[in-house]
N, C-alpha and C positions, 0 to 999 in steps of 0.2 A: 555589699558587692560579692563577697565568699557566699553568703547564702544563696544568690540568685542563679552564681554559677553552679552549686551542691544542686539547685534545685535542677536545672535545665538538663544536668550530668542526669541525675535521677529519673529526669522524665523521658530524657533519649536511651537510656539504657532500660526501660521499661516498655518502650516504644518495640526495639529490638529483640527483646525478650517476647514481646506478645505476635511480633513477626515468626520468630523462630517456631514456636509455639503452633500458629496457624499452618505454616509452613511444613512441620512435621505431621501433622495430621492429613492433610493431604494424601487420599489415598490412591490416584491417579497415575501410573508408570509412564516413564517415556515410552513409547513404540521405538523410538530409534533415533540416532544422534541429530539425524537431521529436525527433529522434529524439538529436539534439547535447543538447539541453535535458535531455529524460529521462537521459542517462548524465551531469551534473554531478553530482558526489559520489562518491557511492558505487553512486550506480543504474549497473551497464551495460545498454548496448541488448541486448534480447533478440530473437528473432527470429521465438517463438510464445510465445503465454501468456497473463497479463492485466499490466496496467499503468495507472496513474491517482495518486489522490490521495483523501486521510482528509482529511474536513474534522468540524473540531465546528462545533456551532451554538447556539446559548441565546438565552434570552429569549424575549420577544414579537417574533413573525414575524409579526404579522400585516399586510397591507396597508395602509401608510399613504402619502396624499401628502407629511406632513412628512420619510419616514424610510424608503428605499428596503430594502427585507428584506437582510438580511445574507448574503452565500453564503457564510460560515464563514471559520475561518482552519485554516491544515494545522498535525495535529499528531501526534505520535509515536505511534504505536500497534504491536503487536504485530498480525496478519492471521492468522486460519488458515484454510486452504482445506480445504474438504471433498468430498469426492463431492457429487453434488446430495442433498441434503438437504430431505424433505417435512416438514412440519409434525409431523406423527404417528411421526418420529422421533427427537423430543427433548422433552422439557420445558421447556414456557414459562412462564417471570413474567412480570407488568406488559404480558403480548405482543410483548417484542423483546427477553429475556432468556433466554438457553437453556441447557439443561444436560444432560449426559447425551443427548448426541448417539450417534445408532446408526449411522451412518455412519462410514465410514472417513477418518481425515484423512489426504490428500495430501502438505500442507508447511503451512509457516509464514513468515512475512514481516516484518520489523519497516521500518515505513517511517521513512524521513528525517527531522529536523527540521522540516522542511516538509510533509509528510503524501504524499512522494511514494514509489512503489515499484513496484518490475517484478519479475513472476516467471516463469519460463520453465516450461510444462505443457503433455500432450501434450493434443491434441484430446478433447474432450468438455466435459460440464456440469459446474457448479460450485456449492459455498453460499459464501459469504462473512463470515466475520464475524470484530468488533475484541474485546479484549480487554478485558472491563471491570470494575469489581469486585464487580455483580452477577451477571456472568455472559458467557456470551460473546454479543454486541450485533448482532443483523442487523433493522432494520424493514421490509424490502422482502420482500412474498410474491408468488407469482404465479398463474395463476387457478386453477392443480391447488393451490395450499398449498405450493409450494414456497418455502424460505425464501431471500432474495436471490442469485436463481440469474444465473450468467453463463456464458456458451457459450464455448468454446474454437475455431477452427475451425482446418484445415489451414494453415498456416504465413502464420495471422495473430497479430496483439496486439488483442486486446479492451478498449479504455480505458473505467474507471468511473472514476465520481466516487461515493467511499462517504461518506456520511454520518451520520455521529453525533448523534444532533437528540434523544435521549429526555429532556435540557434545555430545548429549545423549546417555544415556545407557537405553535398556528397558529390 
């Protein structure tokens, strides 16, 4: 029993060592605290793409002076990115549940515990939407019917804040 602890001791402190090791060779700088923040975890800094955070929401939002509205708490969700995505190319429930999307998807994302995530793409327009178990979740259109589009541009990061509210009361 003492050897297999000695062992395991051995092999997580070897584990660690060869982390640090990797870790110090990295010859990459921050840009800037914000971008420290985004690579806690498991997020690395990217250097084009989109990046941000999945909030839910519930309840009654509405304006009150007792009880300032809620801006959500981050939480885990799967992301799929799509080509820009108009209305007329998917089927919608309830209006911010979709399916059978005609568009091509991109990639996929599952964000942090925290509702955070980065994903590196090259320049152009995007749809957005979470995972959910009616379907896949975007409520943001734009004035063509585009379903929550986000622009990519030359060797920037585009930060949203996505929103999951089809809980909420406004």
């Amino acid at each position: 029993m003492a050897m297999a602890k000695f062992l395991l001791l051995a092999l997580l402190l070897s584990q660690c060592n060869g982390a640090n090791q990797h870790h110090q060779n990295k010859q990459e700088p921050m840009e800037n605290q914000e971008q420290a923040k985004d690579a806690q975890g498991q997020q690395a800094p990217i250097q084009q793409g989109i990046s941000g955070q999945v909030l839910w929401v519930s309840g009654n939002q509405m304006p009150s002076p007792d009880a300032p509205p809620s801006k959500g708490r981050g939480v885990e969700r799967t992301l799929y990115i799509y080509e820009l995505t108009n209305a007329s190319q998917a089927n919608t429930t309830e209006g911010v549940f979709h399916t059978n999307i005609q568009t091509n998807l991109v990639t996929q994302v599952v964000t942090d515990a925290n509702g955070n995530f980065a994903v590196s793409l090259k320049p152009g327009r995007y749809s957005l939407f979470s995972k959910e178990e009616k379907g896949l979740f975007a409520s943001i259109y734009d004035g063509e019917m585009n379903i929550n589009p986000v622009e990519v541009q030359q060797g920037q990061v585009t930060q949203v804040e996505f929103l999951i509210n089809y809980q909420a009361s406004y």
